[in-house]
N, C-alpha and C positions, 0 to 999 in steps of 0.2 A: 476298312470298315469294322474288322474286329474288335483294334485296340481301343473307340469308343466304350462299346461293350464290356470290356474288362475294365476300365478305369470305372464306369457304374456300378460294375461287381464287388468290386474293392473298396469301393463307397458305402454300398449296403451293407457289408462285413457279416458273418455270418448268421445268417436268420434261423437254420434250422436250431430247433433245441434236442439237443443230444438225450437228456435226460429228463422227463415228463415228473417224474417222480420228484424231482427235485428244485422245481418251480415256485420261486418263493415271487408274489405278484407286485409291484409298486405299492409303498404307501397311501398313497390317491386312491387305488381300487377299495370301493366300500360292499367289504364281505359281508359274512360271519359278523353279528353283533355280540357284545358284552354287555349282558344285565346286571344290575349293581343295585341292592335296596338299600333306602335313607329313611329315616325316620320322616323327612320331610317329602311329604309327595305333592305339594304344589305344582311343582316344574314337572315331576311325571303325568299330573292330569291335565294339564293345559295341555302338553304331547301328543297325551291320546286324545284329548277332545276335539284335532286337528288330524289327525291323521287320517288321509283320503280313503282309505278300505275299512278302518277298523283293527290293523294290522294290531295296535299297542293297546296294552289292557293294563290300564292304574291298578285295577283291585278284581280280581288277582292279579299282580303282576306277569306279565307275559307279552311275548313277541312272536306271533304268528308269521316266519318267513313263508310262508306259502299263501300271505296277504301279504305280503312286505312290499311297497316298490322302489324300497332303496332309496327313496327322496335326500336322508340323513335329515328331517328336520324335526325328527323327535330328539337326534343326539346335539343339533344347535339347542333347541328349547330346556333339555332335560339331560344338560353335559354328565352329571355327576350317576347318573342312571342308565345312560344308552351311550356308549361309544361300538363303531363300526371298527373291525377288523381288516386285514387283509384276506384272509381267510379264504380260500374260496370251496372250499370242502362242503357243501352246504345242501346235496344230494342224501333223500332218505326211501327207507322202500316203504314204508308206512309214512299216512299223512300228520300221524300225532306227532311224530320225530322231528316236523319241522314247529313244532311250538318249543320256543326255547325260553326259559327261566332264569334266574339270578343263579349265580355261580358257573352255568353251564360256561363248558368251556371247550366244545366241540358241537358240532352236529349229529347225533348219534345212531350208529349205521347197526341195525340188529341184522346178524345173519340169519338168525330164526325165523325171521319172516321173510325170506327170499326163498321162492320155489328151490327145491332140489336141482329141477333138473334143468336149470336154465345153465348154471355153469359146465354141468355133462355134456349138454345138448350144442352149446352158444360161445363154452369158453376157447376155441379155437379161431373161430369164425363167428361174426354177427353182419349180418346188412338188414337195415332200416328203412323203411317208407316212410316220410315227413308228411306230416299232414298239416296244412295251416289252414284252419278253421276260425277264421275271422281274426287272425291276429294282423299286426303293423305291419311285418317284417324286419321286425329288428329281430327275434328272435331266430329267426330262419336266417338271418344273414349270419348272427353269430354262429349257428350249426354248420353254415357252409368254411366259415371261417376251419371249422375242425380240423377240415380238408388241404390246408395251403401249407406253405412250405415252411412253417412257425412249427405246428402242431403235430402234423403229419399222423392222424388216428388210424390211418393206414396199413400204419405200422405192427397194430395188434391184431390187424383181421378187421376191422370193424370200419362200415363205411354205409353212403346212401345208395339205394336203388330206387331205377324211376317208377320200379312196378310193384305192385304190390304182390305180386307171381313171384317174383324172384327176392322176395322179403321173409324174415325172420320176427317182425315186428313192424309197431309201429310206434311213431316221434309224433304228440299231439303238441301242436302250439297255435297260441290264441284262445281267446274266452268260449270258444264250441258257442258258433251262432247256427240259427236255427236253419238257416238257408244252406250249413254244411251238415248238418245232423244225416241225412240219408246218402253220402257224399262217403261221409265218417266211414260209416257203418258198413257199405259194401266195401269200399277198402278194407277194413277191419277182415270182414269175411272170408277177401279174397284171399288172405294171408292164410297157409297152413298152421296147423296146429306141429310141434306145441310155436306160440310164440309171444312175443313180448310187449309190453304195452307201457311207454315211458311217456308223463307231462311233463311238459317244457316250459317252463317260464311262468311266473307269476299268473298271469292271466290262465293259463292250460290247468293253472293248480288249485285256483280258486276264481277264476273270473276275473279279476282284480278289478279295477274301476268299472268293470263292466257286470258286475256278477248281480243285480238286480235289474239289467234292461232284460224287456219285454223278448227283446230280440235276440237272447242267450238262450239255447236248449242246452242244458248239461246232464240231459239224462244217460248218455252214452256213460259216463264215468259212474251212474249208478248201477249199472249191468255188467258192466266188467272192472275185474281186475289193475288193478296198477302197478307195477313192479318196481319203476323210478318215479319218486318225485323232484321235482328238478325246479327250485323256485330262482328269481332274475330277474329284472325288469331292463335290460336282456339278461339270459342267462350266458354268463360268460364261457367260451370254448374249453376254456379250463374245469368251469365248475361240470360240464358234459361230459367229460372224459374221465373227470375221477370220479362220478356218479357211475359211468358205466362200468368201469374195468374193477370198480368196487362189487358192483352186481353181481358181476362175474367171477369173484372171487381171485380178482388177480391182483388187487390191494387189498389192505387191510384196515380198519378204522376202528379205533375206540367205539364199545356201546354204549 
């Protein structure tokens, strides 16, 4: 019975990844965008005059990842202006950090605006309460992804709890509809101080398709703090994990 088992072993070949740090993603993953200005903006405004959120602005030029949902059909429409990267770096502690411009050629991670004492407090050990607040689950599935034998987030201390008792933080994902808004908020509560407050996914960062229905409360996000933004439509295990351990000061990123 065994030697089935080890011939599927030897099939899968090794899945874990040794080195997180050094994960460079498929070309097919569409990151990080590259803005590019032309004199001719025809093809840039036809982009944005189609783009489902709002994400693309002809004049100013700019790219709101935290409306982005990755569709790529600003960079079919407006090849010479928007090409997608691989990229998956694209976690910021401020929400301005995710409007990215012509030339930018990162996502830029200010450690000035990260609490002190989150990496004192968090940089050994973190665990997380997920909260899905009207989202799909795609995004909660990619979080769980964190956890498998690819990733292994484990590894640094950092992982989910079912409680909000035994959390450090919480993980918002989904557009915050109005029927989890008091849902949110005692979770929120139950958590000790000090703790942490990361959006997750396009939707968690701005509502995304959803951020004008009636049925969206996003007042929560205006009472408190945010520490990660984390834009995705899912947000990819990867883009979660150097968002985090960047938080924490255990990588480091161009500002």
């Amino acid at each position: 019975m065994i030697l089935p088992k080890i011939r599927v072993f030897k099939s899968h070949g090794r899945q874990a990844i040794p080195d997180l740090d050094a994960v460079e993603l498929t070309p097919a993953f569409r990151g990080r965008p590259v803005l590019t200005a032309t004199d001719e903006i025809q093809e840039l405004q036809s982009a944005a005059a189609i783009c489902p959120t709002g994400a693309l602005s002809a004049e100013p030029f700019t790219l709101d990842l935290g409306r982005c949902l990755f569709c790529g059909e600003c960079a079919r429409r407006a090849p010479r202006n928007v090409r997608f990267t691989n990229d998956y770096r694209l976690g910021s502690p401020t929400r301005a950090g995710l409007v990215l411009r012509p030339g930018q050629l990162s996502v830029p991670f200010d450690p000035a605006a990260v609490r002190p004492e989150l990496g004192r407090f968090f940089g050994r050990t973190l665990q997380l309460r997920e909260v899905s607040a009207g989202g799909d689950a795609s995004v909660e599935m990619e979080l769980n992804a964190t956890g498998n034998v690819n990733f292994d987030l484990g590894r640094f201390g950092i992982g989910f709890t079912a409680s909000p008792r035994h959390a450090d933080g919480v993980v918002l994902t989904g557009p915050l509809t109005a029927n989890m808004a008091e849902a949110l908020q005692l979770c929120w509560d139950a958590v000790a101080e000090p703790k942490v407050l990361v959006a997750c996914g396009t939707e968690a960062v701005s509502g995304g398709l959803f951020a004008d229905s009636r049925a969206v409360d996003r007042t929560f996000l205006d009472i408190h703090r945010v520490d990660l933004w984390l834009p995705g439509a899912p947000t990819h295990p990867m883009t979660f994990i150097d968002g985090i351990r960047t938080l924490l000061g255990k990588k480091q990123r161009n500002a």
